[in-house]
C-alpha positions as CSV (number, residue, x, y, z in Angstrom):
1,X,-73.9,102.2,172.8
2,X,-75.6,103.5,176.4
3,X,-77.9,105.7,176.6
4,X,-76.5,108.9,178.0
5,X,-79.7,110.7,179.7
6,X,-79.3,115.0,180.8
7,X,-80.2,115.8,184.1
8,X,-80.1,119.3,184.8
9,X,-77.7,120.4,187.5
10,X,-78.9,123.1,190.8
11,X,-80.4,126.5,189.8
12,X,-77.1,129.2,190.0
13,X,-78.9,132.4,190.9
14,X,-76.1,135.2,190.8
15,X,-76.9,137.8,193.9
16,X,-76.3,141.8,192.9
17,X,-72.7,142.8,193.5
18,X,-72.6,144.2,197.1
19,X,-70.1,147.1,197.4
20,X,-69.2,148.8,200.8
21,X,-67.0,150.3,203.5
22,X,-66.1,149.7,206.7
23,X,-64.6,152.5,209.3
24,X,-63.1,151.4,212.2
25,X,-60.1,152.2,214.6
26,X,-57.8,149.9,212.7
27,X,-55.0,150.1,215.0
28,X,-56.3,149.8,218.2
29,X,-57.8,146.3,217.5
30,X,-59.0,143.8,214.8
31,X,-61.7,145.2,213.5
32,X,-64.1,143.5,211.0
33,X,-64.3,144.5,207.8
34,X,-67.5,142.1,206.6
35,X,-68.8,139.2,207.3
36,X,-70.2,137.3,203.8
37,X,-72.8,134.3,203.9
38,X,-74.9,132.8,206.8
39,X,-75.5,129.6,208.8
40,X,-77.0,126.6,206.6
41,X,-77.0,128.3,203.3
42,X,-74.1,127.7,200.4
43,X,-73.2,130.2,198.2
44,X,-70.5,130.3,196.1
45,X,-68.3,133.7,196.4
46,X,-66.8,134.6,193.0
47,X,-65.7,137.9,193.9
48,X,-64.1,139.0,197.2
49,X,-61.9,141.9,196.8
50,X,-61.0,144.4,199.7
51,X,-59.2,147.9,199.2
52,X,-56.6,149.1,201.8
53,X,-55.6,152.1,199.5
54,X,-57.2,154.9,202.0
55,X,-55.2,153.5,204.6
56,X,-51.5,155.1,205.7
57,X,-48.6,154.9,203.1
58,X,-46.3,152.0,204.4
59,X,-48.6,151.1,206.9
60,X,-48.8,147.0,207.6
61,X,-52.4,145.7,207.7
62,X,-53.0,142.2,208.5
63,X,-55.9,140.8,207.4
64,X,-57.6,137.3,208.8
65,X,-60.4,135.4,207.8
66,X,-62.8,133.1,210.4
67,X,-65.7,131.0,210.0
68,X,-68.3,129.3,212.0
69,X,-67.1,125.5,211.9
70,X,-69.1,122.9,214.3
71,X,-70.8,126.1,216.1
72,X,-67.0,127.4,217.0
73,X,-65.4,130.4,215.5
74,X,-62.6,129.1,213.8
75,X,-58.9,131.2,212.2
76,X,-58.6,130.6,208.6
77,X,-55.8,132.3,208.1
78,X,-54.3,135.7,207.2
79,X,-52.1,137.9,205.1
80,X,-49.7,141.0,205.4
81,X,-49.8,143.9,203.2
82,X,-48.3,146.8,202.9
83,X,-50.0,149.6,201.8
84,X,-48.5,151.3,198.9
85,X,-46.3,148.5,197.8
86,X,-48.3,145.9,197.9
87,X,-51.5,145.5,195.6
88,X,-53.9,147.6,197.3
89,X,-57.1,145.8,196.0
90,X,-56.7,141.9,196.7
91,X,-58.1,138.8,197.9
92,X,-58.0,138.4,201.4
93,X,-56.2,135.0,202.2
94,X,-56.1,134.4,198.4
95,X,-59.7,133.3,198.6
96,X,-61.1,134.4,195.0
97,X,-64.1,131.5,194.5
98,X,-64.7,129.5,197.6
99,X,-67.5,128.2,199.1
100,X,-69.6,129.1,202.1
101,X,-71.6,127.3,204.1
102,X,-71.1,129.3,207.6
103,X,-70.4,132.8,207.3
104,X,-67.2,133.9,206.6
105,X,-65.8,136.8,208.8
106,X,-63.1,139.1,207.5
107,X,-61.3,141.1,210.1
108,X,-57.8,144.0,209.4
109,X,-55.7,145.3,211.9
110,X,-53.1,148.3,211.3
111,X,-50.0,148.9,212.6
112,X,-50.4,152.7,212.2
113,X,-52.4,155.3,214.3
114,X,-53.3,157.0,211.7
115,X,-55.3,154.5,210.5
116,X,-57.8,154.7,213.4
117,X,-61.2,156.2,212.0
118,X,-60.4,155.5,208.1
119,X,-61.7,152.9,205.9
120,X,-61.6,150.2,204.3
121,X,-63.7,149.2,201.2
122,X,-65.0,145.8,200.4
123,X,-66.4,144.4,197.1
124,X,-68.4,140.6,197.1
125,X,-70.6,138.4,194.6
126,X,-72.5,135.7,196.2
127,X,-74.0,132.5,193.7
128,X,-76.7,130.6,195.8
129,X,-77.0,127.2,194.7
């Protein structure tokens, strides 16, 4: 029978929850809603949650993710909600545990007005390893 020997794995140090908002003229251009990790350092984000719920009933956000990738700003993707009948709280681009080794920008656009000047909130969790 081998001899099985236990390495321990990489210190996972949990960082405090970081809650926020972000106002910005929604409709009149993509505006960022946060940008999570930076240049060099992984994390691991097991929370990324953003709340559209104070925007305009019915209005359309789009929401699109980028990330620094070989010193380019790079699209990730997006998503379409709809405020109101659509989950208000979500994960923007179905990212819920990913990992970050750039920072991750995370940008909305509405196709309301009356959006301009409101905000939206953002919850994240970052694990450095």
């Amino acid at each position: 029978m081998a001899n099985i020997e236990f390495k321990p794995g990489p210190i996972i140090r949990s960082l405090p929850l970081v809650s926020g908002q972000t106002i910005a003229n929604w409709n009149t251009a993509e505006s960022t809603i946060l940008t999570i990790g930076e240049s060099g350092v992984t994390y691991w984000a097991t929370l990324c949650v953003v709340n559209i719920g104070s925007l305009t009933v019915g209005a359309d956000i789009t929401t699109r993710g980028y990330m620094i990738v070989n010193g380019t700003e790079e699209f990730l993707g997006s998503d379409i909600s709809t405020v109101g009948t659509d989950p208000n709280v979500f994960w923007p681009g179905g990212l819920w545990f990913f990992a970050i080794h750039e920072a991750i920008r995370l940008t909305a656009q509405s196709d309301t007005p009356a959006d301009n000047g409101l905000a939206i909130k953002y919850e994240y969790i970052l694990e450095r390893h």
